[in-house]
N, C-alpha and C positions, 0 to 999 in steps of 0.2 A: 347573793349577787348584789344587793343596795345594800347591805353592808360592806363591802371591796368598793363599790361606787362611791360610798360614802367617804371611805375612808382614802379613796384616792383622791376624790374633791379635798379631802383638808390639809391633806400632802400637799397638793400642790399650792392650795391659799397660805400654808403656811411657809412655804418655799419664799412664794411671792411676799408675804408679809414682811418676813426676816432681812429679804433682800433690800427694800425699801424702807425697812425701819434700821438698815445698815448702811444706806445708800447716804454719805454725808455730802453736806455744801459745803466750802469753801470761799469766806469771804472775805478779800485782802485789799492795803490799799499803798502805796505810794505815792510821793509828791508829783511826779509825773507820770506820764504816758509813753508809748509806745511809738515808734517813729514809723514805723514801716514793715506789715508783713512777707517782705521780701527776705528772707534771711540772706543773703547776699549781700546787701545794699547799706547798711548801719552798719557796723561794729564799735556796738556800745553795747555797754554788760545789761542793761535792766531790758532792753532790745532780743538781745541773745537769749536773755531770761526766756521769755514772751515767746520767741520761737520755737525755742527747745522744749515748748510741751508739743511743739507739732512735730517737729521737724528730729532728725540725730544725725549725729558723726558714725563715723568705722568705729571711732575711738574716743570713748567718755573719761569724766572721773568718778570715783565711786563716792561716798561718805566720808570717806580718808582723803579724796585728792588721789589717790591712785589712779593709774591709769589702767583701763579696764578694756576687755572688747566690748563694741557694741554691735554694728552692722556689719562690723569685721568678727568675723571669730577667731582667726589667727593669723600670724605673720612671719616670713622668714626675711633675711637680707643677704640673700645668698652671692652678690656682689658688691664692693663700698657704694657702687650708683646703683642699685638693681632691689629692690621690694617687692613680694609679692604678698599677698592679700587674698587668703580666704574669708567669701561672703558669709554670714547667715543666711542657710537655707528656710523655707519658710516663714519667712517675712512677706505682710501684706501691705498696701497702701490703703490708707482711706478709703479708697473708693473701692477697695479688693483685689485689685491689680498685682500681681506678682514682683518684687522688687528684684532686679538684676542685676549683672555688671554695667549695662547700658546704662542704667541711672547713676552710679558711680562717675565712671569715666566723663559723662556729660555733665554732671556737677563740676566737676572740678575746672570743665574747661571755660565751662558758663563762670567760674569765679576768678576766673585770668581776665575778664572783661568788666570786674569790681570796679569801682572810683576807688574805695576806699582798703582796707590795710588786707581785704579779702585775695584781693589781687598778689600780694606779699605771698601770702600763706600758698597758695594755690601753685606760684611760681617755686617755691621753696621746697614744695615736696615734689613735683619735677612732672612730667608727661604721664598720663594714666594712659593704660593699653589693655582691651579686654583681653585676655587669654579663653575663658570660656565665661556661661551664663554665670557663675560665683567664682571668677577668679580674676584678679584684675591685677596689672605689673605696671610699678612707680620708677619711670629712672629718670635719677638728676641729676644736675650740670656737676654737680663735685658732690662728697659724699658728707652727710647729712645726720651730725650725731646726734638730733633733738626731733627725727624723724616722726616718731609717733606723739608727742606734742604736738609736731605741728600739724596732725591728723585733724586733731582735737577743737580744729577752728572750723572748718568747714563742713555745713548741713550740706545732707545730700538731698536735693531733688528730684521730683519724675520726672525723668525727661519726658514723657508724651504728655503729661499735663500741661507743663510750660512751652510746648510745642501747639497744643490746641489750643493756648487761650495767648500766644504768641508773647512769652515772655522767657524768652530764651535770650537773654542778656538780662542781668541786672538792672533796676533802674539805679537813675542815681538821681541820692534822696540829697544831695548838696545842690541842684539844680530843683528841685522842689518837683522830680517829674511823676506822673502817674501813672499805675500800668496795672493788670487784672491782678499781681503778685501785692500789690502794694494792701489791698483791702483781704484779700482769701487767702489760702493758704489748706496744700493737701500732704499730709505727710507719713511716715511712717510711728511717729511715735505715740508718747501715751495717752495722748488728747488728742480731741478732734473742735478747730475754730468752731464755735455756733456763731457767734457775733461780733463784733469790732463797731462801737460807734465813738468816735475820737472823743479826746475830752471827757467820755460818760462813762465808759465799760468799756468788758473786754470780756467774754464768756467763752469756756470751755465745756465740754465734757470728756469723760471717760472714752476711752477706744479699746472696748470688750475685746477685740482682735490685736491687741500690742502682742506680739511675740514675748514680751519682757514678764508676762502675766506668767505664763506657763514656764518661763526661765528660774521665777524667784525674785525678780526683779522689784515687782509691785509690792514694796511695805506698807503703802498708806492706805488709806477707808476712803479718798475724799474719789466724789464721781461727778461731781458739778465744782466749778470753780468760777465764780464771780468776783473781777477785779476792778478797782472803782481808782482811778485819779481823784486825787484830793489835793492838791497843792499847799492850802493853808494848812501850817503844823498844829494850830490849836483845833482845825476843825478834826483832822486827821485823828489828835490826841481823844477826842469828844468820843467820834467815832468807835474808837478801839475802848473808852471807857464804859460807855451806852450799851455796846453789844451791834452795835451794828454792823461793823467788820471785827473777824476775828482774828488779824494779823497784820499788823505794819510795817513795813522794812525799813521804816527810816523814821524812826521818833525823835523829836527835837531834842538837841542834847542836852537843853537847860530841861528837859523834863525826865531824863532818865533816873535822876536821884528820888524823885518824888515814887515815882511807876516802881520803881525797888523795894516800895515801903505800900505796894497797892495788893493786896491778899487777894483781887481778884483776875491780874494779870501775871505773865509772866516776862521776864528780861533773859533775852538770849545775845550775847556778847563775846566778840573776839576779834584780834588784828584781822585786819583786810590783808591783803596783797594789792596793794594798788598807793602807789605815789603823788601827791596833791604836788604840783609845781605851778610855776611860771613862764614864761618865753615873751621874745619879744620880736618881732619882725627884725629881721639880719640881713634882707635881702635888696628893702627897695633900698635907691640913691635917696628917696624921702618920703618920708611917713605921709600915712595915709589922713590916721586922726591926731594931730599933734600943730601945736605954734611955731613950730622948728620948718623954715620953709628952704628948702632946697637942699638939704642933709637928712644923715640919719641917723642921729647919736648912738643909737643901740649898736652901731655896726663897732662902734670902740670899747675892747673888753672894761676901759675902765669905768665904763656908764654901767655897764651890768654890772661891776662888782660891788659900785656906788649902793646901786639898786639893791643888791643882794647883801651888802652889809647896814643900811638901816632899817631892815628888817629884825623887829625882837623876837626872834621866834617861840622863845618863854614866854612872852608875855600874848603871843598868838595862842601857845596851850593851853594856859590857866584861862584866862579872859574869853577867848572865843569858842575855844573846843571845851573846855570845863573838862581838862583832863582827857579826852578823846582822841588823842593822836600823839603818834612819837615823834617827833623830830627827828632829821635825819640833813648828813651832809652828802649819802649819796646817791646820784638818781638813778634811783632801782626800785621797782614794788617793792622787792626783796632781799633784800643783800645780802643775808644770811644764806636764806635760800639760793642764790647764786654764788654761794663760795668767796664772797666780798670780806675780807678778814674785818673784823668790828675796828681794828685799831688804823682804818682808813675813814671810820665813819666822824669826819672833822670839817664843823661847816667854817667858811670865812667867817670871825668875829665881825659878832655886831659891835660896830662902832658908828653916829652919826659924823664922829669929827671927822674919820677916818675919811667917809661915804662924802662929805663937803671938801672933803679935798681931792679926792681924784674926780669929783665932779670940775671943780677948776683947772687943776688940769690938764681934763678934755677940751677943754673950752666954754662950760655951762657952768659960771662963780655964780651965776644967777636963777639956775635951775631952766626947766622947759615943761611945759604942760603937753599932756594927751591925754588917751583914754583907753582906760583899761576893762577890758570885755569878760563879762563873766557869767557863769550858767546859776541860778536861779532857784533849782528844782534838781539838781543832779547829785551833787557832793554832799557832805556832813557841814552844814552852816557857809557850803561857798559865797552865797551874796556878802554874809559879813566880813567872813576868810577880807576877802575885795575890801571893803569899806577902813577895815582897821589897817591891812598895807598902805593903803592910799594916806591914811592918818600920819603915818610913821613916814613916809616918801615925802609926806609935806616939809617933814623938817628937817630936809638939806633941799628944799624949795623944786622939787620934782610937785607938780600942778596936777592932782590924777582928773578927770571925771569916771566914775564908775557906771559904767553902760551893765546893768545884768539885765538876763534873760533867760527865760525857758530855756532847756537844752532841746526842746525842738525847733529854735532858734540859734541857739548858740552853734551847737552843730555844723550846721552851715556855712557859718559865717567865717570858722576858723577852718575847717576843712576846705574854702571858699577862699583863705586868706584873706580877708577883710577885715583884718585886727592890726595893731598897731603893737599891743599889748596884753596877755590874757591870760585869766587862771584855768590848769585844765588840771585832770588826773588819768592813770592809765593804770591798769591793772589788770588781773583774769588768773585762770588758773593754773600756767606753769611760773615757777620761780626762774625760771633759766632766762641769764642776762637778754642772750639774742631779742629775747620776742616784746624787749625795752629797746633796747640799742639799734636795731636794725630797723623798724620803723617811726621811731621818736627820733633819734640823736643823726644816724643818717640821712644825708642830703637825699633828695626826692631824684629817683633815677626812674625808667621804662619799664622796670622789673616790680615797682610795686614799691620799693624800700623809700622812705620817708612819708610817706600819704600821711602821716601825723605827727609830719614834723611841720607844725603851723606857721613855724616863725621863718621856715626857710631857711635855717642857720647852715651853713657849710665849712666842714673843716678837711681838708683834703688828707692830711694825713689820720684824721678819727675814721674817714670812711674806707679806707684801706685797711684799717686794723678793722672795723667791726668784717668787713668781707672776708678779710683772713680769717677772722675765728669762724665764721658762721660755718667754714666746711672742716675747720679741726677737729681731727679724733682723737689727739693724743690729750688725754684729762687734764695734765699739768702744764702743755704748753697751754691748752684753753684760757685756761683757769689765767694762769699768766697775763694774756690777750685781755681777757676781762679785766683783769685788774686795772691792766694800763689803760683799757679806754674808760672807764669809770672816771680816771684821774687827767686824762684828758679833759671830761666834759666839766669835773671840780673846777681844772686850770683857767680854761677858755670860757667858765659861764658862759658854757653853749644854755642852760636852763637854771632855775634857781627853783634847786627841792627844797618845800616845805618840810613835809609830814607824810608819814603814814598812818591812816586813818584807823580806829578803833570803834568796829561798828556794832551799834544795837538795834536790835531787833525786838517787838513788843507782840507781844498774842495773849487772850483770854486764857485763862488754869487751864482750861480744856482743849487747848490745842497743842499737840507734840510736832516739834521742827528739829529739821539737822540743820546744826547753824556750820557753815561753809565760809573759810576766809575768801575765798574769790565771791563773797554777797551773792550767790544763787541761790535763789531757796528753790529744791528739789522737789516737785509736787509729788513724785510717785516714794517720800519716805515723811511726805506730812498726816498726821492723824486727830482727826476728831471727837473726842472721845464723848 
């Protein structure tokens, strides 16, 4: 009998031991932080990062970019407007709560009352209607051939959570507002928030009750995750060399050739999906920050093309990005991935002659000074990206000041329209032109479309083509449509594409990551070894 006592005592100690001595931390850092635990309210990638270990869609990516079920398990389209949607049966919430079509349905409606491009998406995939507790029917205004992409943007909420702590709308994080969503956060996935103190951390843990555990879902060891904002790149670099964090998502790019040659880290590397551009306000009669008083030069395409042709964009690759980025003439994350034939990809040559003469003229033989707004902390080297255009803008006598900032600044202020001038990027995980075109390139309507088109720019005939395509099923007339409005926004410098960016990723020998072109790192396929 105290031998079975005994031997049950070491079962279970060793249970316990294995568990705990299996039980890894996870400690990573970025240049910035986190805007807001409202998943609603931001749609910015390192943002959606941060939520998606709480929060999930019907509809994920896997390891591939595939698109996977998540809180949906299956789907039919049994008419061109008509969707329906089986749930995941036993799914829990944080708090243990049963997840049902009522938290579907009320997500989505909550995200029709977005500021920002959540509003787009939510509108896009059309009226949710519960059928029963796991079955829930999507019907939209015309029929919808990027349908389960666009699943893929919206977390679903509880609705009785955001009903008891009364955050049944969105805040909006461009008006700087605050609300019980903005600091907590309860959700179905594979973490559970323990902390958020801004600026310092971010801590998670493991959520023993993920549905995804018992699916196969869970590849990684890690059960605690500690995230640290670091802003400065050398202290960031220090860190990941010291051991103090075991993973960086955004290592300086002058120091990626050294960290190549460090046997005690590793370099994880590959094209983003995400487009570094420019815009320019197109809307007001006069600028907001500029010497130009009572006009608005941007609003004449040959200021932008001025603009867009004394830029060297080879010498923006070598010199600023150290090989990090492709050049590209068109504004697309992807253009491969959207069916954009390469032999369109032809930026306006750089020329300054060229660039000082259609500045004359316009009317500006003598140039005009403003300022141009830039995020700090977000992109691959954007402060300098800023500094070396403004270099090259000098010399057909375009005057820059270069205003950077935090993108928890930044944010705001272009989403706010309080730019004149500004470098931005877009990107995420479908390649399909629309979910570029329809909220970057089109004008700002009721429905959601443009919320990031900063500059305001409107072209009445681009916004009639990107509408047509958004509801085409026919492949080749699509495809068609795409092409033409790509070469619309070439034509009209509605924006001026940089690059797309080539991103690295740093971690100790002993951490395993799946490196993702859309930049998410996936915590439930990281391992600590």
């Amino acid at each position: 009998m105290k031998f079975r006592l005994l031997t049950t005592l070491l079962a279970a100690f060793a249970v316990l031991f294995f568990q705990t001595a299996e039980a890894k931390n996870f400690r990573w850092a970025t240049q910035g932080d986190a805007a807001t635990m409202d998943p609603q309210s931001q749609n910015e990638t390192f943002n959606n990062m941060i939520n998606g270990m709480v929060y999930e869609y019907l509809v994920d990516r896997d390891k591939e970019m595939k698109l996977v079920p998540q809180l949906a398990e299956s789907w039919t389209n049994p008419e061109p407007t008509k969707w329906i949607f089986k749930l995941r049966r036993g799914v829990k919430w944080h708090d243990g709560s049963a997840f049902t079509a009522d938290d579907v349905v009320f997500s989505f409606n909550r995200a029709r009352e977005s500021a920002v491009t959540f509003k787009l998406y939510s509108t896009q995939a059309g009226l949710a209607r519960k059928i029963d507790d796991f079955t829930v029917e999507f019907t939209t205004d015309q029929p919808n051939p990027v349908m389960i992409d666009t699943l893929a943007n919206i977390y679903i909420m509880n609705k009785a959570w955001c009903e008891k702590h009364n955050v049944v709308k969105p805040l909006n994080y461009t008006k700087k507002q605050e609300t019980f969503a903005t600091r907590n956060a309860m959700g179905t996935g594979p973490y559970k928030l323990v902390a958020w103190e801004q600026g310092v951390k971010i801590l998670h843990t493991k959520n023993p009750d993920w549905w995804g555990i018992k699916a196969g879902r869970y590849e990684g060891n890690v059960e605690t995750v500690d995230y640290r904002p670091i802003q400065n790149a050398a202290t960031r670099m220090a860190a990941l060399r010291s051991g103090q964090v075991d993973f960086i998502l955004d290592p300086a790019v002058q120091d990626v050739i050294s960290m190549r040659n460090d046997k005690t880290l590793k370099i994880w590397e590959g094209p983003e999906i995400r487009l570094i551009y420019l815009g320019f306000d197109q809307a007001r009669n006069e600028l907001l920050y500029a010497d130009v008083k009572g006009k608005n030069p941007f609003k004449d395409r040959r200021v932008r093309l001025a603009a867009y042709q004394a830029i060297d964009i080879e010498a923006l690759k070598t010199t600023v990005m150290r090989g990090l980025s492709r050049p590209t003439g068109i504004a697309l994350p992807n253009a491969s991935g959207a069916g954009v034939p390469a032999s369109m990809d032809v930026r306006h040559p750089y020329s300054v002659t060229k660039a000082k003469q259609l500045l004359n003229e316009a009317g500006y033989p003598n140039g005009f000074g403003f300022t141009l707004t830039c995020p700090n902390d977000r992109y691959l080297n954007d402060e300098k990206l800023c500094v070396a255009i403004a270099a090259m803008w000098a010399k057909i006598g375009l005057r820059v000041k270069v205003e950077s900032m935090t993108k928890a600044n930044f944010f705001p202020r272009v989403q706010g329209r309080d730019v004149t001038a500004f470098l931005a990027g877009w990107g995420g995980g479908s390649t399909d032109a629309i979910f570029f075109l329809k909220p970057v390139v089109h004008s700002k309507d009721s429905k959601g479309a443009g919320e990031s088109n900063y500059g305001d720019a409107k072209f009445e005939a681009l916004d009639a083509l990107i509408d047509k395509l958004e509801g085409e099923m026919n492949p080749a007339l699509r495809q068609k449509m795409i092409n033409d409005a790509v070469k619309m926004v070439h034509d009209e410098v509605h924006t001026i594409p940089l690059h797309t960016q080539v991103i690295p990723w740093a971690s100790r020998k002993n951490i395993s990551v799946v490196h993702r072109p859309n930049n998410v790192l996936g915590l439930i396929w990281v391992k600590v070894n």
